[in-house]
C-alpha positions in Angstrom: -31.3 120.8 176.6 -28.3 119.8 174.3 -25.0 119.0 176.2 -22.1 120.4 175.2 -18.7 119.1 177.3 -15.2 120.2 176.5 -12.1 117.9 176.3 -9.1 118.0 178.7 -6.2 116.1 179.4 -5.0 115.8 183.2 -2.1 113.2 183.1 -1.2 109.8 181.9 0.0 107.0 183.8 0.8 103.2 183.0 -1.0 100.7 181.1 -4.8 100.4 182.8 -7.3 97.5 183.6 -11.2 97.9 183.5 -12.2 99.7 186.5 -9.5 100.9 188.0 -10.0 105.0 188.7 -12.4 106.4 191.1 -13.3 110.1 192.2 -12.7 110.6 195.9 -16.0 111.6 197.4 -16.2 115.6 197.5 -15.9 117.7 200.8 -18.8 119.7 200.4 -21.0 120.3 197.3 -19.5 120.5 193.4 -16.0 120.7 195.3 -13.0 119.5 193.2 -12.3 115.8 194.3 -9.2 114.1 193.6 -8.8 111.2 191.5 -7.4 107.7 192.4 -5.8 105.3 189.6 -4.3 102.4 189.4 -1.7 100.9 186.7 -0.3 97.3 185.4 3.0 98.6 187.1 1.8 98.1 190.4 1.6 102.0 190.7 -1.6 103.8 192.9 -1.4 107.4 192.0 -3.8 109.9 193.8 -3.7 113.5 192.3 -6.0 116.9 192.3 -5.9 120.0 190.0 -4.8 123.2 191.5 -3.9 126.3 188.9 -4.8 124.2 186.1 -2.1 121.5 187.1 -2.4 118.2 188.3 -0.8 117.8 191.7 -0.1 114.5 193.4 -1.4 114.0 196.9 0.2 110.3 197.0 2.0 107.5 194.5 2.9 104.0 195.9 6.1 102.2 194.5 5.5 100.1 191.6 4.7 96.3 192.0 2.4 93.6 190.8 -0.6 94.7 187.9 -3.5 96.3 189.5 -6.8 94.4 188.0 -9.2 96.7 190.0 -9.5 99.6 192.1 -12.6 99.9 194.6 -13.7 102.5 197.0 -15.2 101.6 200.7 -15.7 102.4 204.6 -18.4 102.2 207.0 -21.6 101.8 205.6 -23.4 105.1 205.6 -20.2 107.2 205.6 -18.5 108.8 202.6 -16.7 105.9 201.3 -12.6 107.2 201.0 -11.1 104.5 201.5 -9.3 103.2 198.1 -8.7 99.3 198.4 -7.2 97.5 195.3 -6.5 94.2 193.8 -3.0 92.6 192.4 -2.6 89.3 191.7 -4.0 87.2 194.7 -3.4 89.8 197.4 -6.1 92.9 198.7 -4.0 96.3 199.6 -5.8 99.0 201.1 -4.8 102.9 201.8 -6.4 105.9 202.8 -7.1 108.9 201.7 -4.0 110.6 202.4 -1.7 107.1 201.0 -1.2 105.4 203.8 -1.6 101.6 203.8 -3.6 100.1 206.3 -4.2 96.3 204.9 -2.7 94.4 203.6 -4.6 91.0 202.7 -3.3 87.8 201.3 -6.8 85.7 200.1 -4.4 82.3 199.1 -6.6 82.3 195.5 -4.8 79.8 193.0 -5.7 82.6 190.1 -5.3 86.3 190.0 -8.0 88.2 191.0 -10.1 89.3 187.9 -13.3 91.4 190.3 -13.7 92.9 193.3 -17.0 94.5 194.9 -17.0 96.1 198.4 -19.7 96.9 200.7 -18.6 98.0 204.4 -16.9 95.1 205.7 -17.2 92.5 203.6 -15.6 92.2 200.5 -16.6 90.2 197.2 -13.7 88.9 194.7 -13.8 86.4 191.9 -10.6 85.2 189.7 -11.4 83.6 186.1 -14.2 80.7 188.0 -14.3 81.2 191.6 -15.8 83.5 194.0 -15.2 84.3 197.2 -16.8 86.0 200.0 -14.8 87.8 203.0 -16.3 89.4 206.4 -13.7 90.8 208.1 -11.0 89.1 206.0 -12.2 85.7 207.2 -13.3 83.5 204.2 -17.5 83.3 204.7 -18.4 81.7 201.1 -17.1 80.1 197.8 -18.8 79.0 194.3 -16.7 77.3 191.4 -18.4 78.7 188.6 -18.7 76.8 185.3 -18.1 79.8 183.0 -15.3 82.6 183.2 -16.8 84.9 185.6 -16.4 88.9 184.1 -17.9 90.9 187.2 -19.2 90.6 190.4 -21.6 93.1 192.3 -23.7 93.2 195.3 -27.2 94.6 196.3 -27.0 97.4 198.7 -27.0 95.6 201.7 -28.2 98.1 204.1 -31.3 98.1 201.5 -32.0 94.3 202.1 -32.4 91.7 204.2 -29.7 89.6 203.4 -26.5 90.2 201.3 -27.2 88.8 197.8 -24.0 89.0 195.2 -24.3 88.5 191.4 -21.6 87.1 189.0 -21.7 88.2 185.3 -20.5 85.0 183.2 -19.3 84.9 180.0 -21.9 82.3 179.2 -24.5 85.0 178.9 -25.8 84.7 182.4 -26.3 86.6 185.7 -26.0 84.2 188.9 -27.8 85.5 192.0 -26.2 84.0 195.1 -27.1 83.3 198.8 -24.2 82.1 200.5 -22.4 79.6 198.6 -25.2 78.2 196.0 -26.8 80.1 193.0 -30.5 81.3 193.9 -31.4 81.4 190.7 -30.0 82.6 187.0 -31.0 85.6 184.6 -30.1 84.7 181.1 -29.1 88.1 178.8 -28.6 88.3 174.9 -24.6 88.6 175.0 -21.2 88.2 177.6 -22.1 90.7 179.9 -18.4 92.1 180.9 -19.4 94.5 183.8 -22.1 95.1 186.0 -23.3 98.2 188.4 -26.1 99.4 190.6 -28.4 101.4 188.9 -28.1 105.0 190.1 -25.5 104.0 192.1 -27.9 102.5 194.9 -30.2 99.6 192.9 -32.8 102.4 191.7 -36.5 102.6 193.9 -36.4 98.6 194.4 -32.5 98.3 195.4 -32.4 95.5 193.0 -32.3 96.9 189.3 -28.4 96.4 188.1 -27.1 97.7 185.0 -25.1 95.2 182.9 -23.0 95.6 179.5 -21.9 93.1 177.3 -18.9 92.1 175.5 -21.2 92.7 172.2 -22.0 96.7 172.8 -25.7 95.9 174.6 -26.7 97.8 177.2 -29.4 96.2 179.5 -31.4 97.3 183.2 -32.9 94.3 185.1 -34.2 93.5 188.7 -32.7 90.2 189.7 -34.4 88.9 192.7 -38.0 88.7 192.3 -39.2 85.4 192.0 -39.3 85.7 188.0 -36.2 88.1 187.0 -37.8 91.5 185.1 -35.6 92.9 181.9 -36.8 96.7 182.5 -34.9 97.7 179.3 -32.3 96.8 176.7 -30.0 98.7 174.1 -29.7 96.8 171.2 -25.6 97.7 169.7 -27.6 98.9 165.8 -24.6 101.4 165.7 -22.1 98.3 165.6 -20.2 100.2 168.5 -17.4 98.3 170.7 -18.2 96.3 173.8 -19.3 97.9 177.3 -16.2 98.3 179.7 -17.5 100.6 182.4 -21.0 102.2 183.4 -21.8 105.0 186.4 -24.9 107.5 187.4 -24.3 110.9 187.4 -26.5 113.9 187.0 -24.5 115.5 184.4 -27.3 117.0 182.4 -28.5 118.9 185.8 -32.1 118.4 185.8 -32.3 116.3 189.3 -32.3 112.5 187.8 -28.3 110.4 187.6 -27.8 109.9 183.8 -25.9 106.9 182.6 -22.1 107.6 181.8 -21.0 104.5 179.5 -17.3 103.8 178.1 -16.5 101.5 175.3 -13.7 99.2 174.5 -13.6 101.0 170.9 -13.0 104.5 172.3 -16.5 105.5 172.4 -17.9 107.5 175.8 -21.7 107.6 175.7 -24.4 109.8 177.8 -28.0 108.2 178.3 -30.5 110.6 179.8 -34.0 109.2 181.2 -37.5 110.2 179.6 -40.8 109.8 181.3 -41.3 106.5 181.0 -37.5 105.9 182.3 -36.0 104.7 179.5 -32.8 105.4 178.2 -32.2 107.9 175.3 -28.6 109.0 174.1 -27.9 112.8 174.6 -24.1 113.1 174.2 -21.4 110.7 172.7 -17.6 111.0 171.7 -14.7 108.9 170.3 -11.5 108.6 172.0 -9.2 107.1 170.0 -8.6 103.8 172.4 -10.5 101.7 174.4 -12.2 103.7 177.8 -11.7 101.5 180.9 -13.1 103.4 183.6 -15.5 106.4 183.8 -17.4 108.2 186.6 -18.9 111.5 187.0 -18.2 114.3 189.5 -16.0 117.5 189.9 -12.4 117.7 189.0 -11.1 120.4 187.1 -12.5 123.7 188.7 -15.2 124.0 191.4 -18.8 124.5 190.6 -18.8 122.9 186.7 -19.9 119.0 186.7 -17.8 116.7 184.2 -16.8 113.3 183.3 -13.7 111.7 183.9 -12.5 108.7 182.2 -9.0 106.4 182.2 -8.1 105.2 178.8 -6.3 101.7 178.1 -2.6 103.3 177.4 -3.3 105.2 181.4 -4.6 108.8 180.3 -6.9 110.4 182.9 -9.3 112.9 180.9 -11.9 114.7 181.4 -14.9 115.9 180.1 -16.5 119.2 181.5 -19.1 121.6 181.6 -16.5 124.4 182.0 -17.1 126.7 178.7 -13.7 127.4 176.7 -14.1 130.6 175.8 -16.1 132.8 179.1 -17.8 136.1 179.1 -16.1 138.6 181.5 -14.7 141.9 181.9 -12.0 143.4 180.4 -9.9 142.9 183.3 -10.8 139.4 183.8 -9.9 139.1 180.0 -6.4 140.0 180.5 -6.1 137.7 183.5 -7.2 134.2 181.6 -5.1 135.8 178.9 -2.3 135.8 180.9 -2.7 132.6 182.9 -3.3 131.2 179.3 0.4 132.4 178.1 2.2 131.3 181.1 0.8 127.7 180.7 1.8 128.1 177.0 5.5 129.3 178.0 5.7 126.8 180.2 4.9 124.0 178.0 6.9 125.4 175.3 10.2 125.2 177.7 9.2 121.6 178.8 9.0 120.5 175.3 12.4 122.1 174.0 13.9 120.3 177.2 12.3 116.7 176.3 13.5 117.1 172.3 17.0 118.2 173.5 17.1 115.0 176.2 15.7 112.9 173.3 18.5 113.7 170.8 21.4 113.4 173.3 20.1 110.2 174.1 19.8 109.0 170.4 23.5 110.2 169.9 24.5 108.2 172.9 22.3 105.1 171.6 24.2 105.6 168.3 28.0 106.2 169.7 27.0 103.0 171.7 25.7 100.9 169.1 28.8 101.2 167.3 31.2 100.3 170.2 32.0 96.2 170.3 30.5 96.5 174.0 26.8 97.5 172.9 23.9 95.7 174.4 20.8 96.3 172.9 17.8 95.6 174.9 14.2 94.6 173.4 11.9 97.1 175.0 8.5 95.5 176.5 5.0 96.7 175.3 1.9 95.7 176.3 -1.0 94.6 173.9 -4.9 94.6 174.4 -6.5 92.4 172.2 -9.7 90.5 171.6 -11.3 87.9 168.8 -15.0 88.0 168.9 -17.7 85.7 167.0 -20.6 88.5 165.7 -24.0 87.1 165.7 -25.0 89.6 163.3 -23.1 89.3 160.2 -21.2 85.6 161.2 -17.8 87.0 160.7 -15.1 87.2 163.9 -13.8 91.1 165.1 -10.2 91.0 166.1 -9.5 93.8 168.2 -5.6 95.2 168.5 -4.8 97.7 171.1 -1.0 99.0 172.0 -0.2 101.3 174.4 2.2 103.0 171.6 1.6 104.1 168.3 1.5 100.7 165.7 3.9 101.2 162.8 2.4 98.0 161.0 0.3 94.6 161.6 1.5 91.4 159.6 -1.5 88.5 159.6 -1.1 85.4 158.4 -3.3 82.3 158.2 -2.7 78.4 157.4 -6.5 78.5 157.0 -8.5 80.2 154.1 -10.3 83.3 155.4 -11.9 86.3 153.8 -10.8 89.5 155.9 -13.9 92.5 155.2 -13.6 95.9 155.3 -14.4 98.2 158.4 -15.2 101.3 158.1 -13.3 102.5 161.3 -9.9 101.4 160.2 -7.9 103.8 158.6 -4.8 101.6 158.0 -3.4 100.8 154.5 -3.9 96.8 153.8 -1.8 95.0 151.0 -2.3 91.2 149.9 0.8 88.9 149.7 0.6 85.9 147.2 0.9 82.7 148.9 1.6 78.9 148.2 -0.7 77.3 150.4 0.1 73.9 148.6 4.0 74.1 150.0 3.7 76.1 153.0 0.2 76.1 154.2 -0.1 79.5 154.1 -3.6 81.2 152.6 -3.3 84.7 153.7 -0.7 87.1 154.0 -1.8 90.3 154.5 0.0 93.3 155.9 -1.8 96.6 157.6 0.4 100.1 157.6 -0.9 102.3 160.5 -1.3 105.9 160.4 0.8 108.2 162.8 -0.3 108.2 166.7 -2.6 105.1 165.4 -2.8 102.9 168.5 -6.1 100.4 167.8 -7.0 98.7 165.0 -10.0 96.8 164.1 -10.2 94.0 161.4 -12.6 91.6 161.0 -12.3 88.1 159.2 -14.8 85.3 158.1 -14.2 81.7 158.3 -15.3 79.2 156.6 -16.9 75.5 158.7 -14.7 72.4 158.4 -11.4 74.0 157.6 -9.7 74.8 160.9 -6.1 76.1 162.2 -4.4 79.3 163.5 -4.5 82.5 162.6 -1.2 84.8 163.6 -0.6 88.6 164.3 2.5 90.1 164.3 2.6 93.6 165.8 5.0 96.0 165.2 4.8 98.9 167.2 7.3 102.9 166.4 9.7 102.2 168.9 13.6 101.8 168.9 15.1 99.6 168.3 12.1 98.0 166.3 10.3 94.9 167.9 7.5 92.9 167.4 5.0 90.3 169.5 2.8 87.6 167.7 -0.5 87.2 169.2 -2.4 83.6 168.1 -6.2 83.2 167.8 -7.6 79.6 166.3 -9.8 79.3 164.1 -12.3 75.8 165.4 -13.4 73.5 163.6 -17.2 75.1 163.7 -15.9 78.7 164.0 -19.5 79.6 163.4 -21.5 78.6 165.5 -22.2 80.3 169.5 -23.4 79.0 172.8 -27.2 79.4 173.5 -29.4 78.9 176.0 -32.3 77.1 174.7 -33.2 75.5 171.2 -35.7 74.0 168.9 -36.6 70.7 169.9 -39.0 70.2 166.8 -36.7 70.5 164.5 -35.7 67.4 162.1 -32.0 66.6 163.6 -29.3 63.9 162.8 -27.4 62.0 165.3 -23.6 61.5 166.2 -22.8 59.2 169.3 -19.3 58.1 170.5 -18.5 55.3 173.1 -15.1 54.3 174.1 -12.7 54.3 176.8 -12.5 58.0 177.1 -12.2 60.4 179.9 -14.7 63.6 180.9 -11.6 65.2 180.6 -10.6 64.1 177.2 -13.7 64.2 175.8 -14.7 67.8 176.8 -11.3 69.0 175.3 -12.4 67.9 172.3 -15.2 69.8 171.9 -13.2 72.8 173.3 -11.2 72.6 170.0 -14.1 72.2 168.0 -16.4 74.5 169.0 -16.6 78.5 170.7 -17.3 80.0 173.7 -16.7 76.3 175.8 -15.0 76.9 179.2 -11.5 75.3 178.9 -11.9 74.0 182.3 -14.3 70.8 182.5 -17.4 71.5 184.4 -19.7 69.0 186.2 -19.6 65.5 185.5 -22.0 65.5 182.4 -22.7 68.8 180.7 -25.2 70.3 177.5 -23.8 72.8 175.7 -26.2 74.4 173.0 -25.1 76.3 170.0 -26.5 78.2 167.0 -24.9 78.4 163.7 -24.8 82.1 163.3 -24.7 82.1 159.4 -27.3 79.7 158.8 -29.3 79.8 161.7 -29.1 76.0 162.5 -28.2 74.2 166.0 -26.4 71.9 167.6 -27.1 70.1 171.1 -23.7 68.5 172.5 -24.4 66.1 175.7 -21.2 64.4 176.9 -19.8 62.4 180.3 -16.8 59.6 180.8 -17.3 57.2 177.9 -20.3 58.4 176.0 -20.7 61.7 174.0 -24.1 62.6 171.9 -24.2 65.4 168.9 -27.5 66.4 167.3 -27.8 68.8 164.7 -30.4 69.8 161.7 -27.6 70.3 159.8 -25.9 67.1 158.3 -22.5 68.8 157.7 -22.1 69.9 161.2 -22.2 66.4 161.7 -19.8 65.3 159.6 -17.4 68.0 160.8 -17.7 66.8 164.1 -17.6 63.3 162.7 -14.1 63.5 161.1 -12.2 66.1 163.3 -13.8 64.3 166.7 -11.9 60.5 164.7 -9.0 62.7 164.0 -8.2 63.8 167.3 -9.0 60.1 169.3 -5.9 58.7 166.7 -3.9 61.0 167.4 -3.9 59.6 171.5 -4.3 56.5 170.6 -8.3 56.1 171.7 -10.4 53.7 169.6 -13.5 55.2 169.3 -17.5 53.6 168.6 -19.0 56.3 166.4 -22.5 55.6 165.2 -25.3 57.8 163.6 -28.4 58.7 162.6 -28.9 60.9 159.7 -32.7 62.0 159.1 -33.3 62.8 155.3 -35.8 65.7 156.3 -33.0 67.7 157.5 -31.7 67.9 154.2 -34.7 69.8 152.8 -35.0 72.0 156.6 -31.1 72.9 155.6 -31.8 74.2 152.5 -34.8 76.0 153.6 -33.1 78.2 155.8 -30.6 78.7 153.3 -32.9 79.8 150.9 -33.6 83.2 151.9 -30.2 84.5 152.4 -29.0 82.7 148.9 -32.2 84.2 146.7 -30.9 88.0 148.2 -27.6 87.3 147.1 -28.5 86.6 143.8 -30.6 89.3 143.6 -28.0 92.0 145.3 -25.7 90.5 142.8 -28.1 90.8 139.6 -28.5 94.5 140.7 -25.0 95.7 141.0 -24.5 93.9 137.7 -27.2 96.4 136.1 -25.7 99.2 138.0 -23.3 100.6 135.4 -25.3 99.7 132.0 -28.2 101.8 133.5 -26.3 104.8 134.3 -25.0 104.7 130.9 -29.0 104.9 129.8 -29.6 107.7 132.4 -26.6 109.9 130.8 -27.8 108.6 127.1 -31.4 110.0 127.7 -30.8 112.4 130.4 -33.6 111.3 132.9 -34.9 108.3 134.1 -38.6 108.8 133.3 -38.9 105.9 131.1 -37.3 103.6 133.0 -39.6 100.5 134.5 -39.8 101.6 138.7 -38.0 98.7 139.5 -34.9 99.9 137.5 -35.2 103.3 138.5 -35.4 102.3 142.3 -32.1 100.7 141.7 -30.7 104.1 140.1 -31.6 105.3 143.4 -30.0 102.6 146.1 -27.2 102.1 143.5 -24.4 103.6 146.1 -26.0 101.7 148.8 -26.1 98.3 146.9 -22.8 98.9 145.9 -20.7 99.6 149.6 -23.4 96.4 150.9 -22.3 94.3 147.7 -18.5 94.8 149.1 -18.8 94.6 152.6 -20.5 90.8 151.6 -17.2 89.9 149.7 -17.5 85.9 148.4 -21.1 86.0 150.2 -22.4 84.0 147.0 -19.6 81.3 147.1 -19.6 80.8 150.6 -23.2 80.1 150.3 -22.9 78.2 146.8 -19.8 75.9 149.0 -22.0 75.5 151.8 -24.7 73.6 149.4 -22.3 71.7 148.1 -21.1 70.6 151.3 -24.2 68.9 152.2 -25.0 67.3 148.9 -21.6 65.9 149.7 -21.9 65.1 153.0 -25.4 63.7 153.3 -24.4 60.9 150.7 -21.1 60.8 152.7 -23.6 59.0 155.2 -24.7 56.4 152.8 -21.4 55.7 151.5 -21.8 57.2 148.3 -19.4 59.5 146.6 -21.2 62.0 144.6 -18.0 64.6 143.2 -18.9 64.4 140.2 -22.5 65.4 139.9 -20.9 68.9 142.0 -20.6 70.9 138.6 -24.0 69.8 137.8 -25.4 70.9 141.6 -23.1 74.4 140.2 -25.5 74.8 137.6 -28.7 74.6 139.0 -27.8 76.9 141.8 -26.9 79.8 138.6 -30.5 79.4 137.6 -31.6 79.2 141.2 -34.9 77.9 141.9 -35.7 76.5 145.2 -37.7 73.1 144.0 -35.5 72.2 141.1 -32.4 72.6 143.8 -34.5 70.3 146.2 -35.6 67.7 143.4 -31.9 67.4 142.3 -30.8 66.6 145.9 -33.8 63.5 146.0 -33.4 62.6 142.9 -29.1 62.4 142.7 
């Protein structure tokens, strides 16, 4: 059964947080049920369609950002009672808009999550989590990660009340009470969790979770040994999971999965026999979707979706057919409806252009007067800067809740910026004196009309560290613009893991000194990823993965003593000189001593060597692209071509667009050779410079034993 849903637009309000609209529960089957949203104005809007019109049942008066907005009551009863989050402080209102509580929790951060199940009520802010009964304080846990979501079995399902926290260090905790029962590790940041059809499926223990990466997982978290049921792997390269429901869109008798995307993108998964996901329906919004949930809004009887968008519009997405069957007489009467909606919008619009120009003549006739004030008008940005484990290159992610007239980025760091194939925008290259004023990049992006997100994404190279800057210009008057910083670390590459290879050959960097947990885990905070800025416990491991070459790094630190093992001598001597650098500059005198094992050396180069021999070889084959469709237009056929040449004939477009999405693939890889020739006789106090444009020319008549026999041999 295909499924075919058709677009409309109820209403837009402010600026919108993940998870903050829900559908009222319905009065009596496929009812129309009104919606509830919240905005970062501090607004709670409740509305519901009549005639085709949205009509507002309540609005509260603006005040502090709304992070999240939940739905509760007495367990077993329809749950209508809308309770919300802003800042430290739990409001709560029924139905109809009236408050009823107002709850002050005395949290030192904002509240980022909220879960509620009858009377007891779940928050978390960036690394704590409490637990209320009756708005008295029951538990706590300081978390050592940011903490994205929390959630909480069905507790009239089980025998005690178990709540899980999604961290952004790829776990799911499982409480009881104040401690952590035990963890589930998952393959990316999850960023939102939910009960699987609503109620924790046949076990009451199977939660969906989405990550920050675009996977899209099902697991049962309390048996003694946690079960992953399923996984989505993100193959499509779509944008990270902001919001998940159940709903029985497709009308067969089993909830589908509703899914929403921080890249616009609202997915339908539909069960097959064996219960696993498969994706019936999917559409592009054009910015990110932060809430989504299935029911009956629009008109009674016809079953859609209804999702919040990051600049506050409330659409939907509904079985109702555009174009119906009926008599003549019926005809007429859509007809008609049809033409008075049209009328009416026509005389709103005509009203809003003629406000808008008398408002631009008065801006004008003021800005000319010696009294004029011009005021900066506020916007509000969305953005994120990502490490991909797939291709090793970092997404930044710009979202305004206006349309983007152009983006300025600039670097004091060099960095290769690759194309996307979802950005429209016009890019143009400044030159640059990087020698006088440290800037390598200065490139500018020219937005489309109504363009409102754009995606870039940049590489970095290991070793060379700083900031990169984004200046956002939004189409507004008078013209304004906000910079937004991201840095670059010392090992940009490389992401937090769970577990690594033990066996492998690895070199050794220890420092001793009178140095604080505090001071020493900062350091490692600007040198590597995806490390919580606040210090956890008193001595912490942190593993990481280099995510271009595939090597590791094991970092073990406490008061006084920090230990760095890696396979891969430059990481080393990264750490090495920027760890130095950053001791002088406060005046710490640091011990640094080290092991370097010479088998590394050759492990290194073996896991560059199949990513540098298909380099070549892409690049060998694009070179032949053009001289052998000069033959195949010569001859007019390909017949006596050898297969190998005519099987590049074939992939040539495809070798092509993958030989420029890998732009400087072959140098990067070429420097990071170089780097550790360098730096492994670094180590033994040798300086080896000028045997580099030798090392050059073996690696342009690669072979993989000569390359090794020159690094024992220099």
């Amino acid at each position: 059964m295909e499924l075919v849903l058709n677009r409309t637009d109820y209403l837009q309000v402010g600026v919108t947080s993940q998870k903050t609209m829900k559908l009222l529960p319905a009065t009596k089957h496929k009812a129309t049920q009104k919606v509830v949203i919240g905005d970062h104005d501090g607004v709670v809007m409740c509305f519901g369609m009549k005639k085709g019109e949205a009509m507002a049942v309540f609005k509260t008066l603006p005040g502090q950002k709304i992070a999240r907005l939940e739905l509760g009551g007495v367990l077993n009863t329809p749950q209508e009672r809308i309770f919300i989050a802003a800042g430290s402080e739990i409001r709560g209102f029924t139905k109809r808009g009236k408050q009823f509580l107002s709850f002050e929790t005395n949290l030192t951060e904002s509240i980022k999550a909220m879960h509620i199940s009858g009377s007891d009520l779940f928050l978390s802010a960036s690394y704590i989590y409490n637990h209320y009964c009756d708005c008295k304080d029951q538990h706590y846990y300081l978390c050592g990660d940011k903490i994205n979501d929390v959630i909480c079995l069905p507790v009239e399902r089980l025998p005690h009340i178990v709540p899980i926290l999604a961290c952004q260090d790829r776990m799911l905790r499982v409480l009881q009470g104040s401690d952590v029962m035990h963890e589930v590790q998952i393959s990316g940041p999850p960023t939102v969790l939910a009960l699987h059809n609503g109620n924790g499926g046949d076990s009451g223990e199977d939660v969906l979770f989405g990550t920050s990466d675009g996977k899209l997982g099902l697991t049962q978290v309390t048996t003694p040994k946690p079960i992953l049921k399923w996984q989505i792997q993100n193959e499509k390269k779509r944008g990270g999971i902001l919001c998940i429901d159940s709903f029985d869109i497709l009308g067969d008798g089993v909830k589908d999965l509703l899914v929403g995307r921080d890249d616009g993108m609202m997915e339908v998964y539909s069960f097959d026999n064996a219960n696993e996901p498969l994706l019936r329906f999917d559409q592009i919004l054009s910015e990110s979707v932060t809430s989504i949930q299935g029911g009956c809004v629009g008109k009674d009887g016809y079953d859609e979706i209804v999702v919040s968008t990051y600049s506050g519009w409330v659409t939907g997405l509904t079985t109702e057919p555009i174009h119906k069957e009926s008599g003549p007489g019926e005809e007429l009467k859509i007809n008609q409806e049809m033409q008075n909606k049209i009328s009416s919008l026509r005389s709103e619009l005509e009203h809003l252009q003629y406000k808008v120009l008398q408002e631009r003549e008065n801006y004008q006739q003021c800005s000319q007067s010696n009294k004029a004030k011009s005021v900066v008008p506020s916007f509000s940005i969305n953005d994120k800067f990502t490490l991909n484990k797939d291709d090793a290159s970092y997404t930044l992610i710009l979202e305004v809740q206006t349309a983007i007239d152009n983006v300025l980025i600039q670097s004091d760091v060099p960095i290769d910026l690759l194309d996307v194939d979802k950005n429209s925008a016009v890019v143009s290259f400044s030159s640059c004196d990087s020698e006088s004023n440290d800037n390598f990049l200065l490139a500018t992006y020219r937005c489309q009309a109504n363009t409102t997100r754009l995606e870039l994404k940049i590489r970095s190279i290991e070793g060379q560290y700083g900031t990169l800057q984004a200046y956002v210009t939004p189409r507004i008057q008078p013209k304004t613009c906000q910079v937004r910083q991201y840095h670059i670390k010392p090992l940009s590459l490389h992401q937090r893991t769970h577990s690594i290879d033990h066996d492998r050959p690895m070199n050794t960097l220890t420092l001793t000194g009178q140095f604080s947990f505090a001071e020493v885990h900062s350091w490692v905070v600007f040198c590597l990823p995806e490390v919580p800025e606040k210090p956890p416990v008193k001595c912490v491991t942190f593993y990481f993965q280099n995510t271009f070459l595939d090597t590791q790094l094991e970092s073990i630190y406490r008061k006084g003593e920090g230990v760095f093992k890696s396979d891969n001598i430059s990481t080393i001597s990264i750490l090495k000189d920027v760890l130095s650098k950053e001791a002088t500059k406060r005046k710490i005198n640091l011990n640094i001593t080290y092991e370097i094992n010479e088998v590394s050396v050759k492990h290194t180069l073996k896991l560059i060597h199949p990513k540098l021999e298909y380099q070549l070889l892409l690049a060998k084959k694009v070179q032949l692209i053009d001289a052998l469709k000069e033959l195949q237009v010569h001859e007019g056929n390909t017949d006596f071509l050898i297969p190998e040449y005519r099987s590049i004939l074939e992939e040539a477009d495809h070798l092509q667009e993958e030989y420029k999405k890998q732009p400087a693939h072959l140098e990067r890889l070429y420097g990071m050779i170089t780097d550790l020739f360098i730096d492994k006789f670094k180590f033994k106090g040798t300086n080896v410079k000028s045997k580099v444009p030798l090392l050059l020319e073996i690696l342009d008549s690669y072979d993989q034993n000569a390359l090794i026999a020159f690094f024992d041999a220099a």
